[in-house]
N, C-alpha and C positions, 0 to 999 in steps of 0.2 A: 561471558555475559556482556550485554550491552545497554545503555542508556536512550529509546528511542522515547524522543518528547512530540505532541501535535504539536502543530505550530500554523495558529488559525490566522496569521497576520506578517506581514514583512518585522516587525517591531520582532513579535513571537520570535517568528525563526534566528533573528540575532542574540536576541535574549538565551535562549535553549542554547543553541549555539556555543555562544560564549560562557555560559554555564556548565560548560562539558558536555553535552550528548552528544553522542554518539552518533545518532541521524537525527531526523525530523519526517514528520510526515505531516502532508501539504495536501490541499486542495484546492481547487478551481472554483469560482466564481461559476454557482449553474447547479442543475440538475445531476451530476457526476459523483458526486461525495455528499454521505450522510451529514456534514457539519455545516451543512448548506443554511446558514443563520443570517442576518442582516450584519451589515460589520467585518464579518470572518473572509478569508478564501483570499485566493490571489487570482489577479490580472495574467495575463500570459505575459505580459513584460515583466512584472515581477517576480512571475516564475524564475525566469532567462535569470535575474537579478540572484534570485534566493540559490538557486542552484553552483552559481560564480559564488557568492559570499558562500556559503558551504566549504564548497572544492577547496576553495583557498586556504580554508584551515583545516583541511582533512579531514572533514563531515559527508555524512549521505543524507541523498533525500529521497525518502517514499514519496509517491505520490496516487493520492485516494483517488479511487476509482469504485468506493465501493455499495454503489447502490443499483437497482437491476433497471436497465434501460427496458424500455418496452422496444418488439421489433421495429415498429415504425422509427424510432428516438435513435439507435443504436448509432447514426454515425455522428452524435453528438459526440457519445462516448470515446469511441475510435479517434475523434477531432482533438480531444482533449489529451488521449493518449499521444499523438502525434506532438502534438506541443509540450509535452513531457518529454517523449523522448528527443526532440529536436534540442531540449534546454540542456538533457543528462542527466534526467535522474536515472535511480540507480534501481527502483524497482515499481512497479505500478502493485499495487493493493486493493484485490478484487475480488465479490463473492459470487456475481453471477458468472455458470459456467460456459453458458454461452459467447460471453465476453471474452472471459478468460481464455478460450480459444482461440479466439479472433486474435487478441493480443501476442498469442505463442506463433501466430502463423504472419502478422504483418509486426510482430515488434520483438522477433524470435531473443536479440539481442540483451533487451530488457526481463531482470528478473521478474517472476511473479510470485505475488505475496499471498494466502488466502487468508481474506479479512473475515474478521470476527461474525459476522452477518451471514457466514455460509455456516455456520455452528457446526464445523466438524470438530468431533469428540472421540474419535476413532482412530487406530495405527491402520485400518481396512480403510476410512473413509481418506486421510492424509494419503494410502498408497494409493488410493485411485485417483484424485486429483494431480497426484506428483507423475504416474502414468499418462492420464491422458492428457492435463494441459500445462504440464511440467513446472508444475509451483516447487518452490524451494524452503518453501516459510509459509508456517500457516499460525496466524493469532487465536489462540485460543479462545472459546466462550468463558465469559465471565462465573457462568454456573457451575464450572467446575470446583472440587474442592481440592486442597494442595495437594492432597495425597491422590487423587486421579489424577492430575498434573504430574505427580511424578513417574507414576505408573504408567503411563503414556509416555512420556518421556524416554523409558527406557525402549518402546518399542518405535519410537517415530521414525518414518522414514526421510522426515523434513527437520529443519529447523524450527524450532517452537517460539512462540513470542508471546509473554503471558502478563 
């Protein structure tokens, strides 16, 4: 088990950080990430920043990708991912599948997370995603109750994050 906290701010991520978790998960300044609020998100410098202050103490950082670009938008998303991966985080966090392709075929290196927002509920729907755009970890939907969370659990073919 692991302690992963959002971390909607550089402040955030130190704070979490130093409070023990385990990773953080981060987002970009934009259309890229549901937490897209006034205030929140990080700069791509501060990315570069959050991701060293991590490392340094033996932290990971997701980073949210999880909201669905429309075709025309998409190499917003892909831009953001590139600036992720350039920084190191350690896994991008995505519900549209389209994306999540793109991501396995130009960012193969970078894990992929399936975020909450693709509402898989299924050990069929986890194996098809873990198939064709090779997620590692999918966050479950919050409507489950614990006892379906366990029960899936036993058959997942990913890492669950609940």
């Amino acid at each position: 088990m692991e302690l992963v906290c959002p971390a909607g701010s550089p402040t955030a991520l130190r704070t979490a950080v130093d409070a023990g978790a385990d990773a953080v998960y981060i987002g970009l300044r934009g259309n890229t990430n549901a937490r897209s609020f006034a205030g929140l998100n990080f700069t791509r410098d501060e990315l570069q920043a959050a991701v060293s202050y991590a490392r340094q103490r033996g932290k990971r950082v997701l980073m949210a990708l999880n909201t669905y670009p429309s075709p025309a938008a998409m190499g917003e998303w892909l831009d953001a991912a590139g600036a992720g991966a350039d920084a190191g985080v350690d896994a991008f966090i995505a519900a549209d599948i389209g994306l999540l392709a793109q991501l396995a075929r130009e960012f193969p290196a970078v894990r992929r997370h399936l975020s909450v927002q693709a509402s898989a509920t299924s050990a069929a729907a986890l194996q098809y995603y873990a198939d064709t755009v090779g997620i590692v970890r999918a966050v479950l939907p919050r409507v489950l109750s614990i006892q379906q969370v366990e029960r899936l659990a036993g058959k997942s073919p990913v890492e669950l994050e609940v």
